[in-house]
C-alpha positions as CSV (number, residue, x, y, z in Angstrom):
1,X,-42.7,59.1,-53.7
2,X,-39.3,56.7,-53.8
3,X,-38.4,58.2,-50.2
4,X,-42.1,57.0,-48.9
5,X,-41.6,54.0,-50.2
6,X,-38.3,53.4,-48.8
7,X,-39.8,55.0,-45.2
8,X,-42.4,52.5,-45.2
9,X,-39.8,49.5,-45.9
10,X,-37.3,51.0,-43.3
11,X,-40.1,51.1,-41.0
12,X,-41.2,47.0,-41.6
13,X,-37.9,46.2,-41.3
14,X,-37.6,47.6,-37.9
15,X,-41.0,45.9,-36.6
16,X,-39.4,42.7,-38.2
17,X,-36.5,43.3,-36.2
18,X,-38.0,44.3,-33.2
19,X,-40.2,40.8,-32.9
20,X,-37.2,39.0,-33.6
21,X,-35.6,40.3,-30.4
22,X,-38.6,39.5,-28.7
23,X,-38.7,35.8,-29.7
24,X,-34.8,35.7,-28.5
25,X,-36.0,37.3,-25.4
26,X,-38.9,35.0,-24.9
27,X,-36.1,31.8,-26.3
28,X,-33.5,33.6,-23.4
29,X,-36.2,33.4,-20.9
30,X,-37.3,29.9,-21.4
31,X,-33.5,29.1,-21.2
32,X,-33.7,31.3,-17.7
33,X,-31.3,33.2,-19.0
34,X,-33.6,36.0,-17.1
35,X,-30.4,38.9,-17.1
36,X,-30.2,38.7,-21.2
37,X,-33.2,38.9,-21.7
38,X,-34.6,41.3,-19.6
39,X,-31.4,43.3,-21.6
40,X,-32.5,43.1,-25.1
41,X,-36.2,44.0,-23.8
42,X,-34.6,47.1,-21.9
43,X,-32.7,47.9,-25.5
44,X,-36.0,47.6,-27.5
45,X,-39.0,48.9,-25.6
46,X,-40.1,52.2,-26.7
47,X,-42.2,53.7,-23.7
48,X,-43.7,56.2,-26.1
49,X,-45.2,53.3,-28.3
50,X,-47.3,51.6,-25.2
51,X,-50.5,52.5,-26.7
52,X,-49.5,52.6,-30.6
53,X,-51.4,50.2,-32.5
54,X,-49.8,47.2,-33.3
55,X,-47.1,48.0,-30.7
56,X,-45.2,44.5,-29.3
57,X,-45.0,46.7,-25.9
58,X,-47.6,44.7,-24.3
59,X,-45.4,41.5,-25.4
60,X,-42.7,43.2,-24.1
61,X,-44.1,44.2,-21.1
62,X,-45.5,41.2,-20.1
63,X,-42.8,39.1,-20.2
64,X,-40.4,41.7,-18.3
65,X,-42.9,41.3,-15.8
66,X,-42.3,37.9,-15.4
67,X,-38.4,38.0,-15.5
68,X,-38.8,40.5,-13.1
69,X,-40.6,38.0,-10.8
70,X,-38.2,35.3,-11.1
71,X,-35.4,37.7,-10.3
72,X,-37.7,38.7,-7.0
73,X,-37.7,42.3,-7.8
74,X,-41.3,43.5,-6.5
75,X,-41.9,46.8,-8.0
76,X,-40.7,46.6,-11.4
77,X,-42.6,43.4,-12.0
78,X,-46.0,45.3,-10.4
79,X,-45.3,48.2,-13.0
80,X,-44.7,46.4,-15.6
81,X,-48.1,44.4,-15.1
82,X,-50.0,47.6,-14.1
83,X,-48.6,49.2,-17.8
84,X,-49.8,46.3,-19.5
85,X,-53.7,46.3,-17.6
86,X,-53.9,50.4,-19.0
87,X,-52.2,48.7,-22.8
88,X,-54.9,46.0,-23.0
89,X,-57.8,47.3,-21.4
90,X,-59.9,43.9,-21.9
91,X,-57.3,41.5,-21.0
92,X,-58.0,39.8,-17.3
93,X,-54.2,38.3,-17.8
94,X,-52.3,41.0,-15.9
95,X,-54.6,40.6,-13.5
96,X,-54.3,37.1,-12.6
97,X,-50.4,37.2,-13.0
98,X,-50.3,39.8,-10.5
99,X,-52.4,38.4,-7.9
100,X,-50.5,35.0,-8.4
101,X,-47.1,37.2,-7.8
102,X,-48.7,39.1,-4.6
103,X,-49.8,35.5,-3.2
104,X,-46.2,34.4,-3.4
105,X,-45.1,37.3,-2.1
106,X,-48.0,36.6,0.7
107,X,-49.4,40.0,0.1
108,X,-52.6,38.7,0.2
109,X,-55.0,41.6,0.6
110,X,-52.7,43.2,-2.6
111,X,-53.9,40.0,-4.2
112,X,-57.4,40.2,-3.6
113,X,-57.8,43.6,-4.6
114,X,-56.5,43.2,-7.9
115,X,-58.6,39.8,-8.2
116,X,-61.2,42.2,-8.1
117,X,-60.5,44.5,-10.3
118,X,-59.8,41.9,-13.0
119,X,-63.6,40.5,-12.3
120,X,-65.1,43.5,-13.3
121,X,-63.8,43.2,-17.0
122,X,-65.0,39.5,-17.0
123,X,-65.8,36.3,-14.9
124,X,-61.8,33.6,-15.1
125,X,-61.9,30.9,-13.2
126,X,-57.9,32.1,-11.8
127,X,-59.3,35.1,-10.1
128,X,-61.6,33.2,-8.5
129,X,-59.2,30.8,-7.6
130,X,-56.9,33.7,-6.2
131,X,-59.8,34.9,-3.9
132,X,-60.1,31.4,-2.8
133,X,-56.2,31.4,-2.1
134,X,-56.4,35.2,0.0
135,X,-59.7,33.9,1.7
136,X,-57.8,30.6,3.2
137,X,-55.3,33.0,4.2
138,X,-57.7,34.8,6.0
139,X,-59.6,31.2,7.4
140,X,-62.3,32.3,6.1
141,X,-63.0,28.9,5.0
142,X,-66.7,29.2,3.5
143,X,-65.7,32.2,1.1
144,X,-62.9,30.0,0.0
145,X,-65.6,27.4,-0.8
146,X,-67.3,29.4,-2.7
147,X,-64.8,30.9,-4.6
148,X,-62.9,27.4,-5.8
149,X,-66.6,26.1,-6.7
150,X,-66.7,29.6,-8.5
151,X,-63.8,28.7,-10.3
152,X,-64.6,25.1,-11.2
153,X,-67.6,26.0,-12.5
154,X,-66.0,28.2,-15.5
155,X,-62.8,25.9,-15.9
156,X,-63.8,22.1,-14.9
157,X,-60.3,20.8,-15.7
158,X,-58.5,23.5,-13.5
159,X,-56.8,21.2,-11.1
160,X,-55.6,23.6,-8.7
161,X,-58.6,25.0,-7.9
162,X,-60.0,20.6,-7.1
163,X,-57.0,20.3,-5.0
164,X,-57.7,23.9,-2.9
165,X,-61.3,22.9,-2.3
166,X,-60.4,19.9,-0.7
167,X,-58.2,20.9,1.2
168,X,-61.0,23.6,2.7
169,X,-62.9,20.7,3.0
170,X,-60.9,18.8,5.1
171,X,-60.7,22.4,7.8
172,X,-64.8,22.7,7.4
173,X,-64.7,18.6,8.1
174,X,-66.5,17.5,5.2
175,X,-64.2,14.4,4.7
176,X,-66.2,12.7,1.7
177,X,-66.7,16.0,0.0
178,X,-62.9,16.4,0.3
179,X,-61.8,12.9,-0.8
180,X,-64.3,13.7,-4.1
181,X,-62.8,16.7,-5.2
182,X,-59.2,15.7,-5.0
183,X,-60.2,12.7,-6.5
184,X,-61.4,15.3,-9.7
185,X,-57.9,16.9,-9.4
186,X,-56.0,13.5,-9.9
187,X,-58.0,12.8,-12.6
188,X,-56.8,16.2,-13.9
189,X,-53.2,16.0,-12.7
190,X,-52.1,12.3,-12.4
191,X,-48.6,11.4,-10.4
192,X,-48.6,14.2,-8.5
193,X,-47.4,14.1,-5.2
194,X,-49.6,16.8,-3.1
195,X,-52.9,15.8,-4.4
196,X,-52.3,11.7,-3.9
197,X,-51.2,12.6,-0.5
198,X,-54.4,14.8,0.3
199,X,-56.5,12.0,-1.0
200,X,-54.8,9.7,1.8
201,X,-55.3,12.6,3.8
202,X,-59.2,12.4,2.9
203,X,-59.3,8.8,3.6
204,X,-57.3,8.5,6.8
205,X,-60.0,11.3,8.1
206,X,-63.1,8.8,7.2
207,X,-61.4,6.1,9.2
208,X,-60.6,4.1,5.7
209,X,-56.8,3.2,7.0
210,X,-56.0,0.3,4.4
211,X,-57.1,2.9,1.7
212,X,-55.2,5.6,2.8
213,X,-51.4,3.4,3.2
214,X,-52.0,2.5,-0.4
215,X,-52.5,6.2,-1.4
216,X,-49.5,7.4,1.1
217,X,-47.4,4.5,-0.4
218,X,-48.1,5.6,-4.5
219,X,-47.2,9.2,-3.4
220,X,-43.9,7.8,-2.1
221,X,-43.4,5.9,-5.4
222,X,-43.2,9.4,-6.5
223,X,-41.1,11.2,-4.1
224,X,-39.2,8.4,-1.9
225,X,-37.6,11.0,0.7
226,X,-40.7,12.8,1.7
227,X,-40.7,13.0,5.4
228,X,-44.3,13.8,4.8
229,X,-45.0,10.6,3.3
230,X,-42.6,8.8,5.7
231,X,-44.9,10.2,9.1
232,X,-48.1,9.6,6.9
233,X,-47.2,6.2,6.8
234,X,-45.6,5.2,9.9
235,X,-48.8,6.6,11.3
236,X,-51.6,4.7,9.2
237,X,-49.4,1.2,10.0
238,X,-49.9,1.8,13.4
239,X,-54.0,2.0,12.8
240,X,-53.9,-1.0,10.7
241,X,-52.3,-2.7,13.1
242,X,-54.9,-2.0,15.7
């Protein structure tokens, strides 16, 4: 009976430990000290344990995924995701993580397919917004619509997805519709520099020049070397001037 006992407190004591090494992990990675802590994850994960219950492999997993992404190593960032869809069955997190990664790396039909695979475990506003992002890529500009309404819809205060419809609303030449939703997304995401330029964008479009030099000149306020902003504004002063 003593050597169960002392089994079962060896065996805490090693699940204690092996959380602490993930928190130093997780501390190493927030640090981007991606190397060391993609080591201690490598010294600690027990493949055999993936699907043991109560297992920190998923943890494990998923954030050697993401070291794996910063480091811009493809395939063992993909595996590690895929491990962690079969580990959490009901989790649509490796799914939109994923197709985030596969948009960056431009593999955009990659990313739609496994925006739809995460959709049929449940309805997230992100892998809407993904199929948004792979159907600009395609200029399929309507679908995009669709699919950044989609996402609004379940997440009203995802920003991203405000600032991508407008900009699909500019190319489908719906100016005022455009100007309103990045209008939403600076509400959202105030002082940033993309989505108070596109609402200048929106303005210039609908002929509103004095309204669109003070929007170009508060995104300079915020980035002063943009030679975006610098040809945004040069450009509206000379249709002021007119």
């Amino acid at each position: 009976m003593k050597k169960i006992v002392n089994l079962i407190v060896l065996l805490c004591i090693m699940e204690s430990f092996s959380f602490a090494s993930y928190d130093e992990a997780v501390k190493l990675y927030q640090e981007k000290k991606y190397q060391e802590s993609l080591k201690i994850i490598a010294s600690e994960l027990i493949t055999e344990d993936d699907m043991k219950p109560g297992s920190i492999n998923y943890n494990q997993r998923f954030l050697a995924a993401h070291i794996h992404w910063k480091l811009g190593n493809s395939q063992p960032a993909t595996s590690h995701f895929n491990r962690c869809m079969v580990i959490k069955k009901d989790s649509v997190d490796p799914y939109i993580d994923l197709g985030l990664f596969q948009i960056e790396l431009k593999k955009y039909e990659e990313a739609g397919a496994t925006a739809r695979k995460g959709l049929k475990i449940r309805d997230s506003a992100m892998l809407y917004y993904i199929q948004g992002v792979v159907a600009v890529a395609d200029g399929n500009y309507w679908r995009a619509k669709d699919m950044f309404e989609k996402a609004n819809s379940l997440e009203p205060e995802l920003y991203i997805s405000y600032n991508s419809l407008g900009i699909v609303l500019l190319n489908l030449k719906k100016y005022s519709d455009a100007n309103t939703a990045f209008t939403v997304a600076n509400a959202l995401r105030p002082r940033s520099f993309e989505i108070i330029n596109n609402i200048g964008i929106s303005l210039e479009k609908m002929s509103k020049f004095d309204d669109a030099l003070k929007y170009y000149e508060q995104a300079k306020t915020i980035d002063p070397e943009s030679p975006v902003i610098k040809k945004n504004i040069a450009r509206v002063e000379q249709k002021v001037r007119k």
